[in-house]
N, C-alpha and C positions, 0 to 999 in steps of 0.2 A: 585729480588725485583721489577725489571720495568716489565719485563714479567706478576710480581702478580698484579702491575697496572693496569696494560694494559687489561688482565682478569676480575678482576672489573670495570672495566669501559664498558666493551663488555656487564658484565653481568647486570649490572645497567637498561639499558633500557627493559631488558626484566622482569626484576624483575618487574619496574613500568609496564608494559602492563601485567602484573598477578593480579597487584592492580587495573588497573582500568576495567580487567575483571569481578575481584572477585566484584567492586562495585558495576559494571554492570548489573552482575548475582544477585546479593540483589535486585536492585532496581528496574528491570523486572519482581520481582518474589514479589515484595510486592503486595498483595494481588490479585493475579493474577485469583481467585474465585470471580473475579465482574460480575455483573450480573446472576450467576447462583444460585439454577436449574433455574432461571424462565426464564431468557432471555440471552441469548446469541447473540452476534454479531450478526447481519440479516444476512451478507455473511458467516458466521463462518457454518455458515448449508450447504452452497453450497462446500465446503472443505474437513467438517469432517462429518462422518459417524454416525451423529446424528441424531433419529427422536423425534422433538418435542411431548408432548402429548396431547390427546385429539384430533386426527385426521389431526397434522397440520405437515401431512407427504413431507417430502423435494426430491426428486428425487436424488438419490445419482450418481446414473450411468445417467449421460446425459455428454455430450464435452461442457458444454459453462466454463466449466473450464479442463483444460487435467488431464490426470489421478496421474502423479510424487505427487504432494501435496497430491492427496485422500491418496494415496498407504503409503505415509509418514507418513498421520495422523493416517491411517488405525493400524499401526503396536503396538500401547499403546492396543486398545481395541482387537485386534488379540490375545497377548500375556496373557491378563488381561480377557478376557472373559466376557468382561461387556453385559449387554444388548445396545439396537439399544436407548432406552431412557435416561439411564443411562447419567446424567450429569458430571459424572467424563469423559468420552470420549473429551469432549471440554476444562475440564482442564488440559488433560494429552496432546493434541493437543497443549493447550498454550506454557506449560512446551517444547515442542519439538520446535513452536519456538523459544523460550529464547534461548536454544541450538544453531539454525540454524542460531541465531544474531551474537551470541558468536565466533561461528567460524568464521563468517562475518568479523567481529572485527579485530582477528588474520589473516586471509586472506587481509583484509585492510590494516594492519602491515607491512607483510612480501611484501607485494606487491609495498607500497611507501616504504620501506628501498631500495628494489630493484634497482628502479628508480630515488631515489636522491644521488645524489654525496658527497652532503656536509654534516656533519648531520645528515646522515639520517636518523638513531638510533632512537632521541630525536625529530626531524623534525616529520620522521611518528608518531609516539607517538602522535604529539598535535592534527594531524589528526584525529588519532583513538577515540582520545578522542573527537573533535568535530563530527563525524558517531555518535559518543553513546549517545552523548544527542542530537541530532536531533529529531525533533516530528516527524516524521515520521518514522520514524527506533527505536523510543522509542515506538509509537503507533502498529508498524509491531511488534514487537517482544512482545506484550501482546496481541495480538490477534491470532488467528489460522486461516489466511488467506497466499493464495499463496506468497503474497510478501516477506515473510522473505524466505522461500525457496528459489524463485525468485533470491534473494541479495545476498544468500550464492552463487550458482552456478554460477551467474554475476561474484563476484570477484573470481571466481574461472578459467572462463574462461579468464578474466584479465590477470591472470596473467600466465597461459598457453598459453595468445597469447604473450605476454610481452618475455618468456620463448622464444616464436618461432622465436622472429624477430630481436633476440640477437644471438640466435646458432639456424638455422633453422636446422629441419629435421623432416622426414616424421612420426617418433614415435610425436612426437610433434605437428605434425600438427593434426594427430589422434586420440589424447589426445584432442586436441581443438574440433572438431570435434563429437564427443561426448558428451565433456560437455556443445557444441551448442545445441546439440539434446538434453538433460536431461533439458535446459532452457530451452527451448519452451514446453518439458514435464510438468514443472512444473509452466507457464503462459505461454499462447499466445504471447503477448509484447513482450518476449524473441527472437524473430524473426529476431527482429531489431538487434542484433546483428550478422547479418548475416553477414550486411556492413559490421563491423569490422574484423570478418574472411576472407570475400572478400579483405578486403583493404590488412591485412599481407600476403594472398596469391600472390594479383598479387605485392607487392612490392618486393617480393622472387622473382617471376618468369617475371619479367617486361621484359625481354630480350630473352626470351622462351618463346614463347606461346603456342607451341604445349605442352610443360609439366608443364605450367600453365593448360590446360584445363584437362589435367590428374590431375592435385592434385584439378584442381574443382570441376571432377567428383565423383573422391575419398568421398572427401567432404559432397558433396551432398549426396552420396549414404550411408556414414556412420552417416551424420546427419539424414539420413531418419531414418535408423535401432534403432540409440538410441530412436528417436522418437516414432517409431511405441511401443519397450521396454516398454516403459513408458505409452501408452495409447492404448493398443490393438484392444480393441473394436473397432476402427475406421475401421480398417479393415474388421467386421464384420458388421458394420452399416453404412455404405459410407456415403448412402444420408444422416443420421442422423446428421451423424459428418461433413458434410457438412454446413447442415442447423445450425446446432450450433456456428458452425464456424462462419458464414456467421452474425450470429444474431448479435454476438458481436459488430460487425463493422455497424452493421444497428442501433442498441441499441444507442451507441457510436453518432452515427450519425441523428436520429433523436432528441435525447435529450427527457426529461420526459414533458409531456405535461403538460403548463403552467408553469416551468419556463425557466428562462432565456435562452436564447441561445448565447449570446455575453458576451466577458471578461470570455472565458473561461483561456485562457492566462494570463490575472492576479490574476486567483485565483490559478493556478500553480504556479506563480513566490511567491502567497503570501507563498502557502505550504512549498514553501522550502526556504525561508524567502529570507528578503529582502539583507538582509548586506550579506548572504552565495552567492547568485547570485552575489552582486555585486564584492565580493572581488574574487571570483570563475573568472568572466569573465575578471577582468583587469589584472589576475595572470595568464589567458592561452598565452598572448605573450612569455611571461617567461618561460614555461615549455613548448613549441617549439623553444624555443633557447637554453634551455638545453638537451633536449630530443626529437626532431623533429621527430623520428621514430613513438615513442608511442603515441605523441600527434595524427599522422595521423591517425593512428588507436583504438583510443581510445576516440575522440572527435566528430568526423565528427556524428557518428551515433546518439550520443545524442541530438545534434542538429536535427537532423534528426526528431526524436523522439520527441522531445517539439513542432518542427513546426507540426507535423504530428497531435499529441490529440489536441493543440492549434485551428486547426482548426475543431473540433466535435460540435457540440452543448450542449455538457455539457460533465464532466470528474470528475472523483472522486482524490482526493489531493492525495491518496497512490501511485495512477500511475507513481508519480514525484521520488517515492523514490531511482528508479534504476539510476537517474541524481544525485542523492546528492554527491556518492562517488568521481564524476568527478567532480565537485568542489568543494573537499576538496585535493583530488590530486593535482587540479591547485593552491589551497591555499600553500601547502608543496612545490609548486617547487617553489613560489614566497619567502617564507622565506630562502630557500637554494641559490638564485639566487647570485652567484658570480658577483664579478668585480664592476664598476662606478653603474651599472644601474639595481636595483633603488639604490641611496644613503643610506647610514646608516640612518639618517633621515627618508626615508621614509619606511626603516625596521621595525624601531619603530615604525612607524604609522601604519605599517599594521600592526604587529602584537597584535599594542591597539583596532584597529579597529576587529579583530581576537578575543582578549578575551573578545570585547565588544559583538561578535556576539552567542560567546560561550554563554555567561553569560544569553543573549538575547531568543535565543531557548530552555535554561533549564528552565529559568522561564517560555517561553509560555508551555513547555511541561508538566509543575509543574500545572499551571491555568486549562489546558484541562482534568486535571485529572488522566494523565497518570502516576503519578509516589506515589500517594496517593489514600486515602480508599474513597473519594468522592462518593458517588451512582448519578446515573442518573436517568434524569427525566424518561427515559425508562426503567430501573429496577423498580424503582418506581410505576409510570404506567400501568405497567404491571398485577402489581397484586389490585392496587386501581381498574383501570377498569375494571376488569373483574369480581371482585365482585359486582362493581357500577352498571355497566350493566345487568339488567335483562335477567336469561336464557330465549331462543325463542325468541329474542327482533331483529329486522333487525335495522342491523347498515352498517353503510357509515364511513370509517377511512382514509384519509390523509396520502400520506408517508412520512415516518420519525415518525411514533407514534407505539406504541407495539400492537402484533399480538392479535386480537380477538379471542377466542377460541371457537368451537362448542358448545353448541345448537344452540346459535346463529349466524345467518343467515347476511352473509357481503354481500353489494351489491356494484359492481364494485371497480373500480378504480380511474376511471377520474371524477371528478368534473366539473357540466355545471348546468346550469339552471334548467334543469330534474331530476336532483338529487336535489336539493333545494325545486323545487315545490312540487315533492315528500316528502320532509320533511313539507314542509308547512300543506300538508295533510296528513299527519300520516302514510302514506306509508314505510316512512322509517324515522324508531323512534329516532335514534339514530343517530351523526352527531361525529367524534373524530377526530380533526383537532391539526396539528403540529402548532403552530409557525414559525417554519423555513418555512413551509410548504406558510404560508398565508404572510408571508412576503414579498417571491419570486415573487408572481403574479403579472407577467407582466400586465401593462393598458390594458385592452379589451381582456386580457384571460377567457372563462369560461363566458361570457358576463357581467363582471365586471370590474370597471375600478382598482381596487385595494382590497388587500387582508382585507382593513377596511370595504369596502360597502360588502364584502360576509358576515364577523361578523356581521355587523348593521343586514343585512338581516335574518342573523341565529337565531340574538335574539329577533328578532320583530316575529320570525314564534314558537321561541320554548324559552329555557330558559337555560344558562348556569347553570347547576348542578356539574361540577367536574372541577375546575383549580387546574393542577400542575405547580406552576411558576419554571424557574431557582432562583435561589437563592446560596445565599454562601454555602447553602449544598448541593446543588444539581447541577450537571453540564446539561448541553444538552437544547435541545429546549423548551418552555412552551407547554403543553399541556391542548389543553380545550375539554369537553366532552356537547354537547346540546343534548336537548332533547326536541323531538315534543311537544307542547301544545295539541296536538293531541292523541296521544301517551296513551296507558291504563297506570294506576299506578301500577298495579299490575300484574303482568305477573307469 
């Protein structure tokens, strides 16, 4: 009878973590057909094996992303035979991340039961459950970009370094090693956990250095081989996949002309909210006094990692996602934490503070659209302007507004006084500017002190003809479309 207990109660937590996959998987997969055919992710093209129509061909084989995610996405329209246009390729792309969360999930699971002592059953659980409503792990896993891959292979390698510094040995270190090289296969960023590999190696071998640098080599040479596995082509385009490489980090490091280049760090901290950073960073004392091994190797590089984008000139919020896991891990060792310290008291409070943050990120991630049928102002968009816009018409578009289609003729990118004056005279008819776009402008970007004196000036030279606002139906930036005074009517 105590043994059937005991069984029940074993199997209890896993039964919950089948529920909160199964809800998971519903609520990823609610209407996971947004924006298409017409518009799809803007990065979702550099992933998947997609070519938009009407000439607005993507370069599929280039390195500014490695090859593991193409090859991933590749495998739906391989099997299925679709065409290169075919808009089901990006929704069967979606569906494979939901997949690649899913397993995230469970890999998340098995990885905090692992590592907590007390608990840990019901402990990882509430982790899991806060990864799953996280906006950004909500937003990765409906979209068909590198990062959900990314997060699978991350906790994967977790917990095969976790595995090594518990019972080392050289199958395990090799296993790690691998799934180091299949992360950087399937984003760059994945690099950074080289440190972490570094770190379990030499605390293996701290006393040894001569077979410390044999298991570096090792290392090194089998993280090449998975690497190269994953992105071949590099070997046949050196310089190519050089320069790709390279761009990243110059991309990264310039920033997009005219906006911001400061507080890229607090739009980080804000992605991955405020109350998960703060109860993440006051709970890593706690889980170095339970687990002092994995904390060294499992924290340093994150850190690493935020100072490192923190200091770019601008960063996209997904970046942050591979940080989220490490603190909710640090969250689960602080509710497991034995003895005086913290007090029962302040158990309770973090764990109020815990389902106030839970509660906190599902609602933003509810607002942003990600878990309802909302359309955006860029679905929207998409198809108002490019009816709106007369074919042969030369237009000027703003980034963050949806893709102009041919006949007509786009001209640049960057916004400055020559493209305005040019609109003033009819040169360039057409003018489709973000919101988010004109809000960013820096004082004295563009020879403007603000994104209000470029509209005055828009409307004084031509005439707004087409506002999409945000509105309760609509999420994403407003979108306005001018048009020269200049400008023939009829094209």
């Amino acid at each position: 009878m105590e043994n059937s207990r005991r069984s029940q109660g074993k199997a209890l937590p896993w039964l919950a973590l089948g529920l909160v996959l199964t809800g998971s998987a519903i609520i990823y997969c609610w209407n996971l057909d947004y924006g298409l055919p017409f518009f799809p992710r803007s990065d979702e093209v550099h992933c998947v094996p997609y070519t938009l129509t009407e000439g607005q061909n993507v370069k599929f084989y280039n390195f500014r992303y490695p090859g593991l995610s193409k090859k991933i996405y590749y495998i739906p329209k391989l099997i299925a035979g679709w065409d290169s246009d075919s808009p089901h390729i990006v929704l069967a792309a979606r569906y494979v991340s939901v997949l690649f969360s899913l397993f995230s999930l469970l890999t998340f699971f098995v990885l905090a039961r692992s590592l907590i002592p007390r608990h840990g059953d019901w402990i990882a659980l509430a982790g899991t459950v806060g990864l799953a409503t996280h906006p950004l792990f909500v937003a990765s896993a409906r979209s068909a970009l590198a990062e959900s891959i990314l997060l699978c292979f991350l906790l994967w390698l977790f917990l095969a370094i976790v595995r090594f510094i518990e019972k080392p040995g050289r199958r395990r270190l090799l296993l790690a090693a691998v799934l180091l090289g299949l992360l950087v296969g399937a984003k760059y960023s994945g690099v950074f956990l080289s440190v972490a590999l570094a770190t379990a190696v030499f605390m293996h071998r701290r006393y040894d250095l001569r077979r410390a640098f044999v298991d570096f080599a090792a290392v090194g040479t089998v993280v090449t081989a998975a690497f190269v596995v994953t992105t071949p082509r590099a070997l046949l385009y050196p310089q190519r996949f050089l320069n790709d490489f390279l761009w990243n980090n110059k991309h990264y490091a310039a920033g997009h002309p005219g906006l911001p280049t400061d507080g890229v760090w607090l739009d980080y901290v804000q992605s991955l909210g405020v109350l998960p950073v703060v109860l993440g960073c006051l709970s890593l004392p706690l889980w170095y006094r339970q687990h002092p091994r994995s904390f060294t190797v499992l924290v340093p590089w994150a850190l690493l990692y935020f100072v490192k984008l923190s200091g770019y000139r601008m960063g996209f919020e997904r970046n942050m996602l591979i940080v989220v896991p490490v603190l909710f891990l640090a969250a689960c060792f602080a509710m497991s934490s034995p003895g005086p310290f913290p007090p029962r008291w302040g158990k309770l409070l973090f764990l109020a503070f815990f389902a106030v943050a839970l509660a906190g990120q599902a609602s933003l991630a509810y607002r942003h659209g990600y878990w309802h049928d909302r359309p955006s102002t860029l679905d929207v968009g998409y198809r108002e302007i490019n009816d709106h816009i007369p074919r042969r018409a030369t237009v000027w578009r703003s980034m963050y507004t949806p893709p102009i289609h041919p006949p007509r003729a786009r001209v640049g990118t960057n916004l400055d006084r020559d493209v305005v004056e040019a609109f003033v005279r009819g040169e360039i008819e057409y003018v489709v500017l973000s919101e988010s776009f004109t809000r960013r402008i820096r004082p004295g970007t563009f020879g403007y002190e603000t994104g209000l004196e470029l509209l005055e000036r828009l409307e004084e030279a031509g005439e707004l003809t087409l506002h999409i606002a945000d509105s309760s139906e609509l999420i994403g930036p407003g979108i306005r479309v001018y048009r020269s005074s200049l400008a023939p009517r009829d094209q």
